[in-house]
C-alpha positions as CSV (number, residue, x, y, z in Angstrom):
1,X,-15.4,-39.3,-29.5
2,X,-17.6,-37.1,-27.8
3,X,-15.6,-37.7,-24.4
4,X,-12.5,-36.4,-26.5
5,X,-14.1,-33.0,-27.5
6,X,-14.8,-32.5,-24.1
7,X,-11.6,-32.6,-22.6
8,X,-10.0,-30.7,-25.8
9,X,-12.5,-28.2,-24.3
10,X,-11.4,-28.0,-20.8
11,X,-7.8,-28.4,-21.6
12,X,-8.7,-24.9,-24.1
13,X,-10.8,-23.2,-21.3
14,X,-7.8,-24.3,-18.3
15,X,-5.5,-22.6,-20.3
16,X,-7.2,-20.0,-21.4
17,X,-7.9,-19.2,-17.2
18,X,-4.1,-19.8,-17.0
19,X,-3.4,-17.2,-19.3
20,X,-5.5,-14.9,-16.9
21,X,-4.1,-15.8,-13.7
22,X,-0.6,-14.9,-15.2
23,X,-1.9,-11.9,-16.4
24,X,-3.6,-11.0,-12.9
25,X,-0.6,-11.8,-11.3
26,X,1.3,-10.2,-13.7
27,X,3.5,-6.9,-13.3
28,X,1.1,-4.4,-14.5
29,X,-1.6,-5.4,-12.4
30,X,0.6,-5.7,-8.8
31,X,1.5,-2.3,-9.9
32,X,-2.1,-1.3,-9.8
33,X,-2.7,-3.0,-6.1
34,X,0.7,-1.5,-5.4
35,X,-0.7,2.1,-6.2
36,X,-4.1,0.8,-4.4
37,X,-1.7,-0.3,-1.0
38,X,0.3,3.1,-1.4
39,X,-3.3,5.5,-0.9
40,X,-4.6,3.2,2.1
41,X,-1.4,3.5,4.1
42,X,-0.8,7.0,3.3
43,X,-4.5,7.6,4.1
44,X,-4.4,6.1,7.2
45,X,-1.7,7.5,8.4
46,X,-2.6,11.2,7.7
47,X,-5.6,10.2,9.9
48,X,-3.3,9.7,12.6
49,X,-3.6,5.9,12.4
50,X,-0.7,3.4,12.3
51,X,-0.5,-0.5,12.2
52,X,1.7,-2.2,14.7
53,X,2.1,-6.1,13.0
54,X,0.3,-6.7,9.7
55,X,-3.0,-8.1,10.0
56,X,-3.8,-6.6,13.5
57,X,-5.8,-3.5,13.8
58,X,-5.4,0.0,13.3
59,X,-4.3,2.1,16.2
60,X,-3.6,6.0,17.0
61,X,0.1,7.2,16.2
62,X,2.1,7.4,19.4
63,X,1.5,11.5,20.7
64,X,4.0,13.9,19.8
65,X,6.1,15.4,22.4
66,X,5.5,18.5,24.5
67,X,9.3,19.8,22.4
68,X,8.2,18.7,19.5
69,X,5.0,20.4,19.2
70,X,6.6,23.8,20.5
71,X,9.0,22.8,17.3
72,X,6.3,22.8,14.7
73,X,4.2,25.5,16.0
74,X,7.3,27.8,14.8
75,X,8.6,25.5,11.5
76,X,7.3,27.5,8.2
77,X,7.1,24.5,6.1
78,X,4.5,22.6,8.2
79,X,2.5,20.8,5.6
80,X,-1.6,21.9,5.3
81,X,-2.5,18.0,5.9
82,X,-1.6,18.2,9.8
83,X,-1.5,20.8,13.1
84,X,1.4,21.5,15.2
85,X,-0.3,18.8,17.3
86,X,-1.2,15.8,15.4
87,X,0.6,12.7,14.9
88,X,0.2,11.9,11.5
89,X,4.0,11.5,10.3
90,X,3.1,14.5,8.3
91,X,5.9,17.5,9.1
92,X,6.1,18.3,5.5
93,X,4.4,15.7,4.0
94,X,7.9,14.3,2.2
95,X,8.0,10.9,3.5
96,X,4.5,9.2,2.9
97,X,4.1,11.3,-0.6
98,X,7.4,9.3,-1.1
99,X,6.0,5.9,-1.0
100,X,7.2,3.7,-3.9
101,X,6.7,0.2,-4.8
102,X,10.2,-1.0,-4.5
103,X,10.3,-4.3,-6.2
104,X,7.2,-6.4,-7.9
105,X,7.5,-10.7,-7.5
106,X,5.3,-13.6,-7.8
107,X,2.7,-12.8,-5.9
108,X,4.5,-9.9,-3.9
109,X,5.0,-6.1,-3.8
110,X,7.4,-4.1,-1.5
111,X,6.6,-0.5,-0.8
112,X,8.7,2.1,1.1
113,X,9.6,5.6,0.8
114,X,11.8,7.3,-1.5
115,X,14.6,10.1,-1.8
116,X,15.0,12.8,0.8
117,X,13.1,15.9,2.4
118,X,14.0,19.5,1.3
119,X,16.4,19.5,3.9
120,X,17.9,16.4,2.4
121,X,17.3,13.8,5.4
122,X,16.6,10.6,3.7
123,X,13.0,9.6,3.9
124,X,13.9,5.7,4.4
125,X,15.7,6.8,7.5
126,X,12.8,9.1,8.8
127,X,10.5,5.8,8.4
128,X,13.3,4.1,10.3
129,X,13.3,6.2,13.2
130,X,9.2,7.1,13.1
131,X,9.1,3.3,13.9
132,X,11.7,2.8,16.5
133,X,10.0,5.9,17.9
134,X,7.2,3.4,18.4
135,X,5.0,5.3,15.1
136,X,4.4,2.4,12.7
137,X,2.3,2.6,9.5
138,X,4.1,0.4,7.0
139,X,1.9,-2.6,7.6
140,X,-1.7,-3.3,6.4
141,X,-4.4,-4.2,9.4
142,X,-6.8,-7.0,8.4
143,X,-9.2,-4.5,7.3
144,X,-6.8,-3.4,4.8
145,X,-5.9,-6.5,3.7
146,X,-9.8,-7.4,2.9
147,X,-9.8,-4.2,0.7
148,X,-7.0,-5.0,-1.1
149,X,-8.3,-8.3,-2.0
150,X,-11.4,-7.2,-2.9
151,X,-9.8,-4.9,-5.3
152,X,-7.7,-7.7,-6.8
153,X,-11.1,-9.5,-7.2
154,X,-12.5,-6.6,-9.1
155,X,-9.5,-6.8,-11.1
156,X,-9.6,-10.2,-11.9
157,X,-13.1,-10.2,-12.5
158,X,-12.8,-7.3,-14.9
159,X,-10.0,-9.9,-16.8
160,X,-12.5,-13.2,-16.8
161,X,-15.2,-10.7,-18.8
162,X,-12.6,-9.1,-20.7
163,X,-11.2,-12.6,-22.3
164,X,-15.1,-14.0,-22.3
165,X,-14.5,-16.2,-19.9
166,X,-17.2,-15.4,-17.6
């Protein structure tokens, strides 16, 4: 009998963990670690950091050209979040302040920019060619990725004590 009420138990308590796996798993929360992902990359790259393969380390953007600097000394919309000479992907500021998460899965988030500029060039396409151009910052480095899972810890944890299972 008493071997019974046991497993009753731990069939209650694997169910009731289950139900917060789904939930931590769940839409809302790969939202959150969505938003989370979103801040690091644009962060980082504002720095004047990108991230060649994911879980690699963070390097220095590519260097502008000699032209293009002479460009954005003279461009009137150059955003307050870079110089004429930084690489930083950071002209106007459009494309990483246009960073979405695109679709939510199981387990998985896409993120990618948005709309278009003021000009109307499409900020996909400016992401595009920033990368072909050898400037890539849509990947997370190891360090990155460590963050993010300790975040999706917190977030779990704050779930366990939240349904009293911890």
């Amino acid at each position: 009998m008493a071997k019974n009420r046991n497993s009753e138990a731990i069939e209650r308590f694997v169910a009731r963990l289950n139900s917060v796996i789904e939930e931590a798993t769940g839409p809302n929360e790969m939202r959150q670690i969505g938003g989370f992902i979103i801040k690091k990359i644009a962060i980082r790259t504002q720095l004047g950091y990108g991230v060649s393969e994911n879980l690699s380390e963070k390097s220095k953007l590519k260097p502008l050209s000699t032209n293009y600097i002479e460009q954005r000394k003279v461009f009137s919309s150059l955003s307050g979040l870079t110089t004429p000479k930084r690489s930083n992907l950071t002209r106007t500021g459009s494309m990483l302040e246009s960073l979405k998460i695109k679709a939510i899965g199981k387990n998985s988030i896409s993120i990618g920019p948005d709309g278009s500029d003021m000009f109307g060039v499409s900020n996909s396409s400016k992401a595009f060619w920033q990368e072909k151009a050898g400037r890539i910052f849509l990947r997370l480095s190891i360090q990155e990725v460590k963050q993010v899972r300790i975040f999706w810890l917190r977030t779990f944890s704050d779930l366990l004590k939240a349904k009293k299972l911890r």
